[in-house]
C-alpha positions, -999 to +999 in steps of 0.1 A: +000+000+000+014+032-013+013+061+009-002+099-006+028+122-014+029+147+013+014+183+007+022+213+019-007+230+010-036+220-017-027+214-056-053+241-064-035+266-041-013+285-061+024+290-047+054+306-053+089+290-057+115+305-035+152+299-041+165+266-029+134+245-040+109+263-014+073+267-023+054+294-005+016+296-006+000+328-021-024+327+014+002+329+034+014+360+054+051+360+046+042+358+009+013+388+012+044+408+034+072+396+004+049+412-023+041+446-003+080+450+009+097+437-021+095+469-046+101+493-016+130+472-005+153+474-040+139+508-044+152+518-014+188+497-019+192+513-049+183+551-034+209+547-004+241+552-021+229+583-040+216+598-010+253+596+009+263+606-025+287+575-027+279+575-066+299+595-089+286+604-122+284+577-143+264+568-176+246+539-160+233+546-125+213+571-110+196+606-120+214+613-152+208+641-177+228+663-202+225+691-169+241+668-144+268+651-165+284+687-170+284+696-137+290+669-107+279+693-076+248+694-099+250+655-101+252+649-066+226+675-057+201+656-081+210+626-071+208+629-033+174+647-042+160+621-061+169+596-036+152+616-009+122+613-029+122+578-039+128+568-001+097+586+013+074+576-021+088+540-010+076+545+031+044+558+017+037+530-004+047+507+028+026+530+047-007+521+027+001+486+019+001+481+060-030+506+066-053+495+035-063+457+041-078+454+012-043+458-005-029+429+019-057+405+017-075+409-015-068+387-048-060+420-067-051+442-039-007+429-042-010+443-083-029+472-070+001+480-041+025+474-069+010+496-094+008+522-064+046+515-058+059+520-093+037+549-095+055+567-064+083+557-084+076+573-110+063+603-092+096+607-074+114+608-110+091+635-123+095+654-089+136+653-090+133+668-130+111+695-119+130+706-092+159+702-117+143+727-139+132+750-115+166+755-096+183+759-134+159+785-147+162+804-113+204+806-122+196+827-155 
């Protein structure tokens, strides 16, 4: 008599794979945290080192434009700005994701706190060239 294989949760569950071999279920807390934290979390990695303006200007990585490629006080100024931004969109986002429920526990609510993430994102961006433009048309 053969025995069932053992499961961790049911075949119709859907789970994630984690490295290592590691499924997660999708009902589970650690995955609903993992999908709220996630896009804050590398957002926020890649924001540290401009805002301690440990990155010189480069091609590749951080705020770049014709403006702050010509002038590196400029490019750290931008840089640490843009970080500032992209760390308190990134809280925010956190913020609601733990306040709204129905972004923690609803099928649709982790796409909708993602869509909310890359949107303070992209808000953060638009507010670092604005504040770009402005402090360069105050110079002339």
């Amino acid at each position: 008599m053969a025995l069932p294989p053992l499961e961790l949760f049911s075949l119709e569950e859907e789970a994630t794979l984690l490295p290592g071999g590691l499924f997660l279920s999708r009902k589970s807390p650690i995955h609903r945290m993992f999908l709220l934290l996630a896009v804050p979390i590398l957002a926020s990695l890649y924001a540290l080192p401009l805002l301690f303006r440990w990155v010189p200007p480069n091609p590749v990585y951080g705020f770049r434009n014709p403006r702050t490629r010509q002038d590196r006080a400029l490019w750290f100024a931008a840089n640490q700005r843009a970080a500032a931004a992209i760390l308190i969109a990134m809280a925010v986002c956190v913020a609601l994701g733990l306040l709204v429920p129905g972004l923690r526990y609803s099928p649709g609510g982790h796409i909708v706190a993602v869509v909310i993430q890359i949107s303070g994102l992209i808000i953060a961006n638009a507010w670092t060239a604005f504040w770009l433009v402005m402090r360069s048309s105050r110079r002339r």
